[in-house]
C-alpha positions as CSV (number, residue, x, y, z in Angstrom):
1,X,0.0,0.0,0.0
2,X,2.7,2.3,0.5
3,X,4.2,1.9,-2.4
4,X,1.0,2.6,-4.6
5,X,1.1,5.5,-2.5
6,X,4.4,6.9,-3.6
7,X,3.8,6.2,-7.2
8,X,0.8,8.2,-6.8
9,X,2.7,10.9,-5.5
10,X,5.3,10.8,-7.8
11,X,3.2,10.9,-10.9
12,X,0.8,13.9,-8.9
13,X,4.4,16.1,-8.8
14,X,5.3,14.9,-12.1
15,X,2.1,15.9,-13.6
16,X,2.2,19.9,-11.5
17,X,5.7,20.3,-12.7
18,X,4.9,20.8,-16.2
19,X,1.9,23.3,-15.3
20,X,4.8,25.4,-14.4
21,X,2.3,27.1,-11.4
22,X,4.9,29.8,-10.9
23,X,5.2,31.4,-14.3
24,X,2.9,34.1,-14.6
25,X,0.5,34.2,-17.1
26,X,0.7,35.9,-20.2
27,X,-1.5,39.3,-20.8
28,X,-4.3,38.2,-23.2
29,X,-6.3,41.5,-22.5
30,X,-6.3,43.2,-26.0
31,X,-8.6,45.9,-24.9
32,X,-8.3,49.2,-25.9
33,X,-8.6,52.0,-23.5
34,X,-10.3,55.4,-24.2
35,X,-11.7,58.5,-22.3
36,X,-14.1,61.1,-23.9
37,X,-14.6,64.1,-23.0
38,X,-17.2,63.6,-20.5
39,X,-14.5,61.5,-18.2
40,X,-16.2,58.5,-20.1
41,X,-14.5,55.5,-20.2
42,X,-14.6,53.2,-22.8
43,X,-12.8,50.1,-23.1
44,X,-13.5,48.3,-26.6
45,X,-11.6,45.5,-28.7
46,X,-12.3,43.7,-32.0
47,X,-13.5,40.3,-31.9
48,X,-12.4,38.9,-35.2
49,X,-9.7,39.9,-37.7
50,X,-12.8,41.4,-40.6
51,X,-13.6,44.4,-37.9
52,X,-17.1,42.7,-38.7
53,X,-18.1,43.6,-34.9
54,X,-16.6,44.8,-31.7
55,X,-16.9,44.6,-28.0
56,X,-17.5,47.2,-25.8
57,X,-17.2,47.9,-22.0
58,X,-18.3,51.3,-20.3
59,X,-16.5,52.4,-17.4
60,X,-14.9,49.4,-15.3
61,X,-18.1,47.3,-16.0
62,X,-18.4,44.0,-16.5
63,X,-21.2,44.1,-19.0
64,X,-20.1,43.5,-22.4
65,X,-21.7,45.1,-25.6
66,X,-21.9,42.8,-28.9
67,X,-21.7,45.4,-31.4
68,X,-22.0,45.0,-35.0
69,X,-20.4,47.2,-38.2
70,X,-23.1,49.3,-39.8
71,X,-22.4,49.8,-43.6
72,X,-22.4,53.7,-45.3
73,X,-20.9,55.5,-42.3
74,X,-17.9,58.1,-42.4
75,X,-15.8,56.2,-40.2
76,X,-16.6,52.6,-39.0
77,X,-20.1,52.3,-36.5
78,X,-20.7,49.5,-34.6
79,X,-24.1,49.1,-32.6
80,X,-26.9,47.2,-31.3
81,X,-30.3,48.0,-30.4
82,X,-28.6,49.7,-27.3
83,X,-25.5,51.1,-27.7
84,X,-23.7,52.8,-30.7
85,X,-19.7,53.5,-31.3
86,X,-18.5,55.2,-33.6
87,X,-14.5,55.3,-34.6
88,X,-13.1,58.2,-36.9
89,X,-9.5,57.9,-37.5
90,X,-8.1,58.1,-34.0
91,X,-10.9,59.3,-32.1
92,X,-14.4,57.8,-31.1
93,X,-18.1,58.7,-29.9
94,X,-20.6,56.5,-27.7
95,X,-24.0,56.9,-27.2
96,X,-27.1,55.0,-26.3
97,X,-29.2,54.4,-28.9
98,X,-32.9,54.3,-27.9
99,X,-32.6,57.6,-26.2
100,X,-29.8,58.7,-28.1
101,X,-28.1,60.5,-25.2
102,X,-24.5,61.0,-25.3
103,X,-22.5,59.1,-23.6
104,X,-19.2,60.6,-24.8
105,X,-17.0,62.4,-27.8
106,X,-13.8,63.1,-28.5
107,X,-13.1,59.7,-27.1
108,X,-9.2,58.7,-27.7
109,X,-7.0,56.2,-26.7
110,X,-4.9,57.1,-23.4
């Protein structure tokens, strides 16, 4: 019995040693970080490589907005039937859609 014990506890630290617990883990957070003019903060990223639709996160929240490329624009627009962002070269607007209150302009990257 104490053998099968050992063995077992052999091939447990075997088996954590190539987890490699003590590296740290590599940044996948690919979010871009903007503030508008209002103090807004907008924290967005691109979900595929076509820029077909984006995600988008107000503030520090955890919610996450699905937003889809809307075709004629000046500039690329992404909504839903919520939320709207709109990129311009290097700068950005957000705004809710249904009320159509502005949540911010002049929204660049920090």
């Amino acid at each position: 019995m104490k053998g099968f014990i050992a063995v077992t506890a052999l091939a447990l630290l075997a088996g954590c040693a190539n987890l490699n617990l003590f590296k740290p883990a590599e940044s996948t957070d690919n979010w871009s970080t903007w503030t508008c003019d209002s103090q807004a903060k907008v924290l967005w990223c691109y979900t595929d490589e076509s820029r077909k639709e984006v995600d988008v996160r107000l503030g520090g929240a955890d919610q996450v907005y699905r937003l889809k490329h809307e075709p004629g624009a000046d500039g690329s627009l992404y909504s839903n039937d919520m939320l709207a962002f709109h990129i311009k070269g290097e700068e950005g607007l957000v705004y809710w859609v249904a009320t159509n209150d502005l949540i911010g302009r002049g929204c660049k990257a920090q």
